[in-house]
Residue frames as a rotation matrix with the C-alpha (Angstrom) as fourth column:
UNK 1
0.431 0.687 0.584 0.47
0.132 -0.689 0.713 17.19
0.893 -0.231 -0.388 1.57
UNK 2
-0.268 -0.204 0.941 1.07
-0.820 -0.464 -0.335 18.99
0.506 -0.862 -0.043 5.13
UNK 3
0.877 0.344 0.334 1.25
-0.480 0.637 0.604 16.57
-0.005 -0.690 0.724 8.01
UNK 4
0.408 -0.492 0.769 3.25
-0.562 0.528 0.636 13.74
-0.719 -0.692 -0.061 9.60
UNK 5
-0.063 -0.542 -0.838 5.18
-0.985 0.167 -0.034 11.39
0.158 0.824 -0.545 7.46
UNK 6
-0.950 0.266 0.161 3.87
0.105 0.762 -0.639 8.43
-0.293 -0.590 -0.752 9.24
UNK 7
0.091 0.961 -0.261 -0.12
-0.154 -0.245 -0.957 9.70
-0.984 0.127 0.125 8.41
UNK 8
0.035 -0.034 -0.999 0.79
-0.999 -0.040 -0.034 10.37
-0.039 0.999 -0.035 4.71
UNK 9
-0.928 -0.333 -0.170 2.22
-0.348 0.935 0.068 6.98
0.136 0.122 -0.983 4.30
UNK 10
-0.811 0.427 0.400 -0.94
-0.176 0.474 -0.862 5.66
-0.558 -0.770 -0.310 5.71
UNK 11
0.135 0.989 -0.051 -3.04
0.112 -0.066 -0.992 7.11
-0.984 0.128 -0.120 4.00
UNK 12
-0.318 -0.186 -0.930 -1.25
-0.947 0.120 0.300 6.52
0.056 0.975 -0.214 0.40
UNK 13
-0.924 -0.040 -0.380 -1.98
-0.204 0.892 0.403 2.46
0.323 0.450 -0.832 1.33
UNK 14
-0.129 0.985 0.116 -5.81
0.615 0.171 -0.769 3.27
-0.778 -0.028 -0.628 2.47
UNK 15
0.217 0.366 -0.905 -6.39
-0.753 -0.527 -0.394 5.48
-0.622 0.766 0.162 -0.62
UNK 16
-0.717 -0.548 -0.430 -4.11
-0.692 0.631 0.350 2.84
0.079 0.549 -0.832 -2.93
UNK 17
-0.828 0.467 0.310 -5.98
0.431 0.884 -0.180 -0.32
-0.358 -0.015 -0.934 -1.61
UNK 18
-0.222 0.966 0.134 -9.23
0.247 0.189 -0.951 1.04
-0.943 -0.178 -0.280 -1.96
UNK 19
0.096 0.407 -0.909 -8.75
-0.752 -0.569 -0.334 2.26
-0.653 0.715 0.251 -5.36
UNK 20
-0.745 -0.446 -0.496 -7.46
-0.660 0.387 0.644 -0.91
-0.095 0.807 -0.583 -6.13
UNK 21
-0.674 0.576 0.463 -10.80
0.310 0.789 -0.531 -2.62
-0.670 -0.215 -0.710 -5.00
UNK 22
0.111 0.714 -0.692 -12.84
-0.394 -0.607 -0.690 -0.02
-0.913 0.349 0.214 -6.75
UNK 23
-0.295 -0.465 -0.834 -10.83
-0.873 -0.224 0.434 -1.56
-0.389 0.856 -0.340 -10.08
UNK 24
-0.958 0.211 0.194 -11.61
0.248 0.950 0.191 -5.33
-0.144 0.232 -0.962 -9.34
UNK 25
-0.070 0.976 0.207 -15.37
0.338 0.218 -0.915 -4.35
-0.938 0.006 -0.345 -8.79
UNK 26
0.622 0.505 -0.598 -15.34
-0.352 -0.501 -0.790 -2.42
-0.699 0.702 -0.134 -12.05
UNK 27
-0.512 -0.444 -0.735 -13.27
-0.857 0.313 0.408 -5.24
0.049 0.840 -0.541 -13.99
UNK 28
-0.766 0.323 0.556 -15.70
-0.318 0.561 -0.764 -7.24
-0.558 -0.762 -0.327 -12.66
UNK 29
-0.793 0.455 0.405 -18.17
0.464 0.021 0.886 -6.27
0.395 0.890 -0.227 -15.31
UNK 30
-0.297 0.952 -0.071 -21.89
0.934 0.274 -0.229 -5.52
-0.199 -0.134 -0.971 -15.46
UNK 31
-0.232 0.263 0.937 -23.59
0.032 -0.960 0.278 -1.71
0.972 0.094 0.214 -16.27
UNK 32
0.943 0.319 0.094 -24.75
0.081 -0.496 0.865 -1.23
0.323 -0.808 -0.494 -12.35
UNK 33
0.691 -0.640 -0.337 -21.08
0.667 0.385 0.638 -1.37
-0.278 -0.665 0.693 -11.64
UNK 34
-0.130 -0.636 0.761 -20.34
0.991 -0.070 0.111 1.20
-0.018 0.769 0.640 -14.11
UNK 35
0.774 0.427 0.468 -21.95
0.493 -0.870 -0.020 4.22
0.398 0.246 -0.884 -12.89
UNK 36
0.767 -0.514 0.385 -19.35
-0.588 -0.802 0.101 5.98
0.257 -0.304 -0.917 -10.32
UNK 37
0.522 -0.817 0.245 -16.87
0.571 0.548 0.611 2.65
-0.634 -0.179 0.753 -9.51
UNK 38
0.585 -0.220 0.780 -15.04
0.692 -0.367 -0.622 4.39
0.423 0.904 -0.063 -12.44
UNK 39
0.633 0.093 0.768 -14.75
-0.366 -0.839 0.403 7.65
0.682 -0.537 -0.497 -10.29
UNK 40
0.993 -0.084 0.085 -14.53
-0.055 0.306 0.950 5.85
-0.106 -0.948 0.299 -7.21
UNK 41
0.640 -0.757 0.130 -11.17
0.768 0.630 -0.116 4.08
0.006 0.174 0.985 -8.42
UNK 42
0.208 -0.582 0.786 -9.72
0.652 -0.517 -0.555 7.57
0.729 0.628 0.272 -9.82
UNK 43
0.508 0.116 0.853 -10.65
-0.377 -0.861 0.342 9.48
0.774 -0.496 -0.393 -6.86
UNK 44
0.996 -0.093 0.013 -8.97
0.007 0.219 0.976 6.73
-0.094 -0.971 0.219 -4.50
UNK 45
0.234 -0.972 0.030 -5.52
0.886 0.225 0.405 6.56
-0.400 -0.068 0.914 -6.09
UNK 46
0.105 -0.110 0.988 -5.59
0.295 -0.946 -0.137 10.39
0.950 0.306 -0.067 -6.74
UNK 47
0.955 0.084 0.285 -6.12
-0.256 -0.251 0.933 10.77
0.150 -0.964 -0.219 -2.96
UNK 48
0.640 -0.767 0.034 -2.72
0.725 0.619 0.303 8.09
-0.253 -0.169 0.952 -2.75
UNK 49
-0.118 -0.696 0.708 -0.63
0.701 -0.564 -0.437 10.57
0.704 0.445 0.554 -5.34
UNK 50
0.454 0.413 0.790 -2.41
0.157 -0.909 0.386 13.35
0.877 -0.051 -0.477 -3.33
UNK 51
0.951 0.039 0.308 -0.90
-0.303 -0.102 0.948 12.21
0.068 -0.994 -0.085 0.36
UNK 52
0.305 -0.908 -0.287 2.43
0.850 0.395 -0.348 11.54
0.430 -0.138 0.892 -0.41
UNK 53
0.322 -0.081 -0.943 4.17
0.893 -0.305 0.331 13.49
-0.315 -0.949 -0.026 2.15
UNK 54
0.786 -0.470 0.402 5.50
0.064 -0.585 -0.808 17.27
0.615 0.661 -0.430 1.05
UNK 55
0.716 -0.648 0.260 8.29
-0.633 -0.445 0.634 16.12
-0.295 -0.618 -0.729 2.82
UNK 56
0.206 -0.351 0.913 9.13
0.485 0.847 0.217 13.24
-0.850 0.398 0.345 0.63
UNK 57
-0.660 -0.044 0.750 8.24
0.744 -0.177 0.644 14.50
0.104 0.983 0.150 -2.44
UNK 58
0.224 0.756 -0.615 6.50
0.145 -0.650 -0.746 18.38
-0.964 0.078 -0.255 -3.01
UNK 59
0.289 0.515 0.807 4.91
0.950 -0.048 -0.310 18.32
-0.121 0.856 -0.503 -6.55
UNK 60
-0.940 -0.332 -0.083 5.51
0.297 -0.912 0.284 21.79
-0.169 0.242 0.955 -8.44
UNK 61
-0.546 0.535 -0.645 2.54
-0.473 -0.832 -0.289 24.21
-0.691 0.147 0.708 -9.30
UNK 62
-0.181 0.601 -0.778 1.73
-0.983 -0.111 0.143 23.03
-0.001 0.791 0.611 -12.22
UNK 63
-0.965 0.073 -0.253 1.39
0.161 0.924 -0.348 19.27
0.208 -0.376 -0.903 -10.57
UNK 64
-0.632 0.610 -0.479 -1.07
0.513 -0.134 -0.848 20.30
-0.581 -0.781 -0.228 -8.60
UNK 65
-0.345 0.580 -0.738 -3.09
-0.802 -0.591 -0.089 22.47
-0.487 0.561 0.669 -11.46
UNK 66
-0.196 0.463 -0.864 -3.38
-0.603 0.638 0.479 19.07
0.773 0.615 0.154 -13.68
UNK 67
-0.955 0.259 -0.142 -4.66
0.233 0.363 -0.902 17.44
-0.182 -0.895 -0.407 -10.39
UNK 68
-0.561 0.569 -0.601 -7.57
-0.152 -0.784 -0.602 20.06
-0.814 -0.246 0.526 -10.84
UNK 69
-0.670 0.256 -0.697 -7.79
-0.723 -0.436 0.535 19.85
-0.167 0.863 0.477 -14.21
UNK 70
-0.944 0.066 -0.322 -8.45
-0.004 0.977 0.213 15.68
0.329 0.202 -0.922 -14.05
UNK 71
-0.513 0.834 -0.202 -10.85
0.853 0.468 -0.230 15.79
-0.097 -0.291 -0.952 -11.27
UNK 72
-0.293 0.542 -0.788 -12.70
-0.466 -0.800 -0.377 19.04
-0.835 0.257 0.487 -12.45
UNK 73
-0.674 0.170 -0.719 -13.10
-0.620 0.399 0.675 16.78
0.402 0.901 -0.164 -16.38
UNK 74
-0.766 0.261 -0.588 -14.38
0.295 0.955 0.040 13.69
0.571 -0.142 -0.808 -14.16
UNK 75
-0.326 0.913 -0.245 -16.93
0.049 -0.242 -0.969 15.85
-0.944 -0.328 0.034 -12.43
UNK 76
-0.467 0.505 -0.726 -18.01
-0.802 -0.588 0.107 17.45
-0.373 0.632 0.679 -15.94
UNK 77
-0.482 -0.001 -0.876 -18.28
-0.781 0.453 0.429 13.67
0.396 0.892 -0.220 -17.36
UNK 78
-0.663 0.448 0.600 -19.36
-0.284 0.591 -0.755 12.01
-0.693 -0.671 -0.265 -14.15
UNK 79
-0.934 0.348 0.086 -22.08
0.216 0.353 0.910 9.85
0.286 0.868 -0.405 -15.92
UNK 80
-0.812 0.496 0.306 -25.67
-0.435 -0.865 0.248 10.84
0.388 0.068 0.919 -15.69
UNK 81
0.361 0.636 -0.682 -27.68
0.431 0.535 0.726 7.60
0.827 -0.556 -0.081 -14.23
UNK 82
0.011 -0.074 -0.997 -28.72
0.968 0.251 -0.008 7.94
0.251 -0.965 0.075 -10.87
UNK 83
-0.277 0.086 0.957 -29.29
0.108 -0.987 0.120 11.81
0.955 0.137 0.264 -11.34
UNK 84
0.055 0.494 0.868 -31.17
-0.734 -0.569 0.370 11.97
0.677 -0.658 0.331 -7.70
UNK 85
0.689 0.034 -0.724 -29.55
0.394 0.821 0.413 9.40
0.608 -0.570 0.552 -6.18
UNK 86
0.985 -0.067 0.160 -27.55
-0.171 -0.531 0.830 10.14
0.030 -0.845 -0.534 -2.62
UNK 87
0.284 -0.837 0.468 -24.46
0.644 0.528 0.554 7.98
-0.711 0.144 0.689 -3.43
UNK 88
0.217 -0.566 0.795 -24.00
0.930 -0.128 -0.345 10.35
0.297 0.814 0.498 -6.69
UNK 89
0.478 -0.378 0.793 -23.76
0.223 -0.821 -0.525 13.43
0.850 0.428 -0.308 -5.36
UNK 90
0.861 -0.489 0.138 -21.61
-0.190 -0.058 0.980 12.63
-0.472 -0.870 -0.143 -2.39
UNK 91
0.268 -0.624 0.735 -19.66
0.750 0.614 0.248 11.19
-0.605 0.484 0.632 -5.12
UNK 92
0.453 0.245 0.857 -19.74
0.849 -0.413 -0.331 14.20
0.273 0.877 -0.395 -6.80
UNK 93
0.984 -0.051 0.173 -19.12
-0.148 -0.774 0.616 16.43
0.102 -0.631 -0.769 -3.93
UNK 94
0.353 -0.881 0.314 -15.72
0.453 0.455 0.767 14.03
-0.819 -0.128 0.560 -3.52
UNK 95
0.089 -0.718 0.690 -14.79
0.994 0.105 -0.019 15.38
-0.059 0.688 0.723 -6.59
UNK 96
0.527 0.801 0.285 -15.12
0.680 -0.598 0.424 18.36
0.510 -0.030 -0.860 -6.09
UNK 97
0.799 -0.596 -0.076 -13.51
0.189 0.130 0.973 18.29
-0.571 -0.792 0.217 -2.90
UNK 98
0.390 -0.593 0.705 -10.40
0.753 0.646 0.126 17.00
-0.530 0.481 0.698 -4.97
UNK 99
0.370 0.093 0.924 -10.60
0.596 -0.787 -0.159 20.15
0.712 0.610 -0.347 -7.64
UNK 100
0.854 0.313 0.416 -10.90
0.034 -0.831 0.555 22.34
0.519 -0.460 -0.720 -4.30
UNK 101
0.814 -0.533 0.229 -8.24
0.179 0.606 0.775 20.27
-0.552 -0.590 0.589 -2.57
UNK 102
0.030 -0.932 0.361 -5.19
0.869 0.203 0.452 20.51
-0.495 0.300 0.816 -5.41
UNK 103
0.110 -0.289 0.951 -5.93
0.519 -0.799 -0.303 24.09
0.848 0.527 0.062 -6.50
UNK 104
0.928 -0.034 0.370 -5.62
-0.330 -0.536 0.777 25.27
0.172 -0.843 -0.509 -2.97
UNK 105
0.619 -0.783 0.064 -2.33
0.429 0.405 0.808 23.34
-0.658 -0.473 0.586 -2.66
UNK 106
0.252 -0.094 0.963 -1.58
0.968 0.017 -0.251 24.81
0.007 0.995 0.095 -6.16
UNK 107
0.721 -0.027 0.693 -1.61
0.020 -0.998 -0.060 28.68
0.693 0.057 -0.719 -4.80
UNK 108
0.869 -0.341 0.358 0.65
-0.488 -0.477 0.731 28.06
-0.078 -0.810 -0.580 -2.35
UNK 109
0.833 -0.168 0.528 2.91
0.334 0.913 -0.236 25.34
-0.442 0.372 0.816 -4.43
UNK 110
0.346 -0.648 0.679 6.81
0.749 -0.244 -0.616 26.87
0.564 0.722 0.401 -4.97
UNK 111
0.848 0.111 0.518 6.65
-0.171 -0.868 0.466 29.11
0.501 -0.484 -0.717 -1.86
UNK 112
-0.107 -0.920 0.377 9.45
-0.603 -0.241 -0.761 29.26
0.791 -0.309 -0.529 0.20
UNK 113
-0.740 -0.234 0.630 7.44
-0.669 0.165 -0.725 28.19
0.066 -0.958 -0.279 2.68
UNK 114
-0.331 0.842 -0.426 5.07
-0.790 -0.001 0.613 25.81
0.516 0.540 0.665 1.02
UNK 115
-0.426 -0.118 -0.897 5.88
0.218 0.949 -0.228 22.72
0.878 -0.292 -0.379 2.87
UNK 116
-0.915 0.020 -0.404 4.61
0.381 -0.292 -0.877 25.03
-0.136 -0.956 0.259 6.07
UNK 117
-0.830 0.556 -0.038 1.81
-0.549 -0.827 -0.122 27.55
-0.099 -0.081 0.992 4.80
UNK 118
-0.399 0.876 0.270 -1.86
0.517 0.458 -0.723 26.52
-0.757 -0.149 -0.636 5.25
UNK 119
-0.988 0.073 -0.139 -4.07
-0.151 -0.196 0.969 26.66
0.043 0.978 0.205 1.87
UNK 120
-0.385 0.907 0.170 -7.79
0.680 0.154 0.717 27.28
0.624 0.392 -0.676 0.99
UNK 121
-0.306 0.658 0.688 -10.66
-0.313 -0.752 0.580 29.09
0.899 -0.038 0.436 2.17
UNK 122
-0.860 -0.143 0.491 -11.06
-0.499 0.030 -0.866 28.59
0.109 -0.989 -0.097 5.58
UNK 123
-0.374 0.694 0.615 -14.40
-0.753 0.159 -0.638 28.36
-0.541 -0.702 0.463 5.56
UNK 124
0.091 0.266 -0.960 -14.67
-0.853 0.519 0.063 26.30
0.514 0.813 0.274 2.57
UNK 125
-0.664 -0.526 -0.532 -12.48
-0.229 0.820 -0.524 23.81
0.712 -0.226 -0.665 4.63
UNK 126
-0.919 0.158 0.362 -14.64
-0.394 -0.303 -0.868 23.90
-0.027 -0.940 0.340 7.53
UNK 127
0.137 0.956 0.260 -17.85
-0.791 0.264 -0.552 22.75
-0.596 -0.130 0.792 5.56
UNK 128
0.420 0.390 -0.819 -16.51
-0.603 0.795 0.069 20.29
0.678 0.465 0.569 4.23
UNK 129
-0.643 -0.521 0.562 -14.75
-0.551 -0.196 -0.812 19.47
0.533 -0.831 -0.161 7.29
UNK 130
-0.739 0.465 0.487 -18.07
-0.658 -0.342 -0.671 19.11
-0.145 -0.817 0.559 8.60
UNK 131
0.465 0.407 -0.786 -19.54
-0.840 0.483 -0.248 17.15
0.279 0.776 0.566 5.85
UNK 132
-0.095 -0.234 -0.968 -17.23
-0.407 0.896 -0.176 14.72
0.909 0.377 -0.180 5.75
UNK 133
-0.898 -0.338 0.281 -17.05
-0.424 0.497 -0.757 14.08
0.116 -0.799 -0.590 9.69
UNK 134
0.226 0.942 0.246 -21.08
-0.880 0.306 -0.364 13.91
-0.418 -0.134 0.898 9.55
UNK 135
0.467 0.563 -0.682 -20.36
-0.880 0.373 -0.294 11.29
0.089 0.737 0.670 7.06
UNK 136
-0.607 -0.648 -0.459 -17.57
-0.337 0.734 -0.590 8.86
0.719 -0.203 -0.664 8.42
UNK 137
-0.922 0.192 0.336 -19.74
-0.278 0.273 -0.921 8.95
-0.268 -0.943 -0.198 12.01
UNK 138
0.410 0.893 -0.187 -23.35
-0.891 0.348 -0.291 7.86
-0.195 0.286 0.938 9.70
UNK 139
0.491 0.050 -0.870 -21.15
-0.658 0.675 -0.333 5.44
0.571 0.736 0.365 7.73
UNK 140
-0.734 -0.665 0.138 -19.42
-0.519 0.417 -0.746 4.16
0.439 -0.619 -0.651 10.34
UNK 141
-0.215 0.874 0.435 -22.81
-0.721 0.158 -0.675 3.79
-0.659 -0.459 0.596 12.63
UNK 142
0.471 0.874 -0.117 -23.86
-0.815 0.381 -0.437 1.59
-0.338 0.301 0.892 9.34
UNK 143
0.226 -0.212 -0.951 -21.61
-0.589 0.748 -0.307 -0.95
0.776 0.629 0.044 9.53
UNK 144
-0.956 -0.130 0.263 -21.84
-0.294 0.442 -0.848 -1.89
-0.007 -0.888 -0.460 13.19
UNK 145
-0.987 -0.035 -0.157 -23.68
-0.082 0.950 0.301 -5.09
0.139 0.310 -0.941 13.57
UNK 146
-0.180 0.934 0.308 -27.18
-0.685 -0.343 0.642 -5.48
0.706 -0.095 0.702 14.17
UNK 147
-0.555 -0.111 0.824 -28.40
-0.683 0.625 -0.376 -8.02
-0.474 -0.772 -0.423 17.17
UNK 148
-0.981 -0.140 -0.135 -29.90
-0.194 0.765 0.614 -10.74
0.017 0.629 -0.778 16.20
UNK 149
-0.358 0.926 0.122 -33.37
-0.927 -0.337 -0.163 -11.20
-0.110 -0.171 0.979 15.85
UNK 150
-0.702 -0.150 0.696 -35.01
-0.330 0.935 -0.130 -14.36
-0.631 -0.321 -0.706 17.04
UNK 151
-0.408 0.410 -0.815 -36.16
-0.901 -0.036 0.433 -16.66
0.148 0.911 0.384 14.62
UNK 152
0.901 0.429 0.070 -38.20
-0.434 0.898 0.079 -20.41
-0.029 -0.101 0.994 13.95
UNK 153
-0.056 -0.781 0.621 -35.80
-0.091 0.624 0.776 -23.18
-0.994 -0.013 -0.106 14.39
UNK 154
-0.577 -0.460 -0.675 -34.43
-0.755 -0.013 0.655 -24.68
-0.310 0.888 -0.340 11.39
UNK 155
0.529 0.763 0.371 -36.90
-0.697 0.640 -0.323 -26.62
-0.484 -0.087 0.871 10.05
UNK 156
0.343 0.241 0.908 -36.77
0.011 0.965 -0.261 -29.94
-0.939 0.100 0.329 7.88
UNK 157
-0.607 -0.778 -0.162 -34.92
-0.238 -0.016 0.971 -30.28
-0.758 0.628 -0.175 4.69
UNK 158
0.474 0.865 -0.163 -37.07
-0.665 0.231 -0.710 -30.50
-0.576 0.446 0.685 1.95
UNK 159
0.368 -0.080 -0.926 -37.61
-0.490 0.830 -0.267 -34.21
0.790 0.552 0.266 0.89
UNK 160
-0.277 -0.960 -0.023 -35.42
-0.444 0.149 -0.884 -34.96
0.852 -0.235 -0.468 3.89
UNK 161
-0.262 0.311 -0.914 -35.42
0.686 0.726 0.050 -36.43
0.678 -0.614 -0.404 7.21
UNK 162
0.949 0.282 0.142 -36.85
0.118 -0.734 0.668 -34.27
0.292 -0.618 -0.730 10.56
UNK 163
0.747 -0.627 -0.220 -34.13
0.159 -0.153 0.975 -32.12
-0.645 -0.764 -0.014 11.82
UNK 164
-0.318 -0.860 0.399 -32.00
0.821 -0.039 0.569 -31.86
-0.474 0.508 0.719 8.63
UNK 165
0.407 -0.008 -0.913 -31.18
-0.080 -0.996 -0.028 -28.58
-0.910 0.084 -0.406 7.34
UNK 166
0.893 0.090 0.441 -31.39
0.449 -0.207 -0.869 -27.58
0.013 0.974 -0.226 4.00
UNK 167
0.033 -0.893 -0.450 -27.34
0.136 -0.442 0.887 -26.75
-0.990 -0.090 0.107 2.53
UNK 168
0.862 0.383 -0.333 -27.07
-0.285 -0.178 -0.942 -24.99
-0.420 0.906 -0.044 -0.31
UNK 169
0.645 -0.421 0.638 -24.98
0.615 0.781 -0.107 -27.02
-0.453 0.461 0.763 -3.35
UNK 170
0.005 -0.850 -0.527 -21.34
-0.082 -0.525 0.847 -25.76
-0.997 0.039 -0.072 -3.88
UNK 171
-0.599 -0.671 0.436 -20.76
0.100 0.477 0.873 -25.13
-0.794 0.567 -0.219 -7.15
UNK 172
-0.292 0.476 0.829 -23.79
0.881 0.472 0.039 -24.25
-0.372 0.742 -0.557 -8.55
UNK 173
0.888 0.459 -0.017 -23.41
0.419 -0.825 -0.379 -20.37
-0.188 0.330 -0.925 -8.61
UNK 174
0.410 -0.876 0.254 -19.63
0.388 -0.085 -0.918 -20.24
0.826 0.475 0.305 -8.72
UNK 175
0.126 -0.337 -0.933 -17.57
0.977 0.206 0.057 -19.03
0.173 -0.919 0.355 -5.71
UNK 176
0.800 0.599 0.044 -17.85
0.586 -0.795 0.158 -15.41
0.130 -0.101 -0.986 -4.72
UNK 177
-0.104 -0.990 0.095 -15.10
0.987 -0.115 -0.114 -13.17
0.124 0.081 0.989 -5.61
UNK 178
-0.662 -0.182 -0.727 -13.70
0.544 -0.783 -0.300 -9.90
-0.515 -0.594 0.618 -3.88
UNK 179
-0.912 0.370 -0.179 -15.74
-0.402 -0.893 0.203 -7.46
-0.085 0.257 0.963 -6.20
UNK 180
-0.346 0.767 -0.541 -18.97
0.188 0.621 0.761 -9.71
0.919 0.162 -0.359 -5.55
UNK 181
-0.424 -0.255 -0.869 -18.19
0.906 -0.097 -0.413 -9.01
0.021 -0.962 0.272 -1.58
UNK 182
0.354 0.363 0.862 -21.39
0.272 -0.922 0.276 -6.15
0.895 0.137 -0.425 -2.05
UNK 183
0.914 0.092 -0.395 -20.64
0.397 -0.400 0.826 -5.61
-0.082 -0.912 -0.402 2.36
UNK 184
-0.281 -0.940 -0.192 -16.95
0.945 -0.306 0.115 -4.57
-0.167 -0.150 0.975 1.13
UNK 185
0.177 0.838 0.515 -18.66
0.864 -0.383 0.327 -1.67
0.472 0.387 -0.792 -0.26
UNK 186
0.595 0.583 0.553 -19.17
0.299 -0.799 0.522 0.46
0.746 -0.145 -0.650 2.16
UNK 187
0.683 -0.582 -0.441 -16.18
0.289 -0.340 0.895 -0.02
-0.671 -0.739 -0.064 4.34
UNK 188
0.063 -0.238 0.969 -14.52
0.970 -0.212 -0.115 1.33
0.233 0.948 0.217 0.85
UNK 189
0.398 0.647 0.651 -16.76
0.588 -0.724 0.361 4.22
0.705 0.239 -0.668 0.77
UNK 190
0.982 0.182 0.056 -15.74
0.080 -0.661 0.746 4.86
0.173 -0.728 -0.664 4.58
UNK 191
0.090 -0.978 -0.188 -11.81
0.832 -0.030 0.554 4.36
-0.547 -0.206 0.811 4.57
UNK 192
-0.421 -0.568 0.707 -11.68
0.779 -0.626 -0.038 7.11
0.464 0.535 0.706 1.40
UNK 193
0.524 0.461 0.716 -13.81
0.374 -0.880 0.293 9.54
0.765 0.114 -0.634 3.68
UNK 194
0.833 -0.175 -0.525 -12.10
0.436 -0.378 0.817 9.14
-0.342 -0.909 -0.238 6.32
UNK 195
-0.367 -0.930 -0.007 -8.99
0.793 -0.317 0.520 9.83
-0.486 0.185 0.854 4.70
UNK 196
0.330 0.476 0.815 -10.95
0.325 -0.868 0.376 12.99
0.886 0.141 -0.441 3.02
UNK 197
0.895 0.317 -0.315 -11.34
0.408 -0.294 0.864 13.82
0.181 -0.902 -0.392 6.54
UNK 198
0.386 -0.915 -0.120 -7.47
0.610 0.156 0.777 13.71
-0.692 -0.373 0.618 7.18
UNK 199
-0.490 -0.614 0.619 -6.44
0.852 -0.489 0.190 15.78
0.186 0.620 0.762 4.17
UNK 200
0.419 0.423 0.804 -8.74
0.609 -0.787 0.097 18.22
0.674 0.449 -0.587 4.42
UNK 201
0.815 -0.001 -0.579 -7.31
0.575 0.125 0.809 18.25
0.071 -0.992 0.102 8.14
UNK 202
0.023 -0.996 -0.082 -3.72
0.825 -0.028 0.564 19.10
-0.564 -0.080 0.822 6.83
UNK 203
0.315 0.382 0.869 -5.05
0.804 -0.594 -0.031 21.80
0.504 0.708 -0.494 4.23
């Protein structure tokens, strides 16, 4: 895409990593892990393919059309739990995006001056533009700490002596691995908008 060669780069290894977390959580197992991690994964290393500089490498026309075609299928198939939940159709809207994002690069893909010429609908860009910045500066806002809120002292250990604190025994739920890590989550969620943010920038 349009922009710095330094930015692109960047944002191929924050799209890349995060799609590769999206993969551990959703080789991870389980059906709640299966509803849009799927998505999530496709939509972060599609972003990667999507920011390689168009000074490195500019895709032909018909690159960019099967771009469209993928994430236009993965909206139609998006799965159907969670109909009226907020997480799916931001997730939805990402694709979308994506569709809106490689057929706009797609009309202008082969030009003389493609590597220069600014693509889409202005104002399309603009609301989502707007969208996503609302959404980096909410999600962002929800992952800065909370203060602490005073509590009772630690009491007594049950069975134990006054003053000993109850430790829970290693070993008896298994050790907590990267797609278990639910607080990675959302800084996920907010590295692929922000990088949204940044392509839509270069559009």
């Amino acid at each position: 895409m349009h922009g710095s060669v330094t930015a692109g780069w960047l944002l191929v290894a924050l799209c890349a990593t995060a799609g590769a977390y999206c993969l551990l959580r959703l080789r991870a197992g389980g059906a709640a892990r299966h509803g849009t991690v799927g998505g999530e994964a496709l939509m972060g290393f599609g972003m990667a393919a999507m920011a390689v500089p168009a000074t490195v490498v500019t895709p032909p026309r018909w690159v960019w059309l099967g771009y469209a075609v993928v994430f236009g299928v993965a909206v139609v198939r998006a799965p159907a739990s969670d109909r009226g939940s907020a997480h799916r159709a931001h997730h939805l809207l990402g694709m979308l995006a994506m569709v809106y994002m490689a057929g706009s690069m797609a009309t202008v893909a082969g030009g003389p001056h493609a590597a220069h010429t600014a693509a889409g609908i202005p104002q399309v860009t603009a609301a989502l533009l707007l969208y996503y910045a609302g959404y980096v500066l909410w999600a962002g806002a929800r992952l800065l700490p909370l203060p602490a809120l005073p509590g009772p002292a630690p009491g007594p250990a049950p069975g134990g002596a006054p003053g000993a604190v109850a430790v829970p025994a290693h070993g008896v739920s298994g050790a907590v691995g990267w797609a278990d890590r639910t607080e990675l989550v959302p800084a996920c969620r907010l590295s692929m908008g922000i990088a949204m943010l940044a392509m839509l920038l270069t559009l």
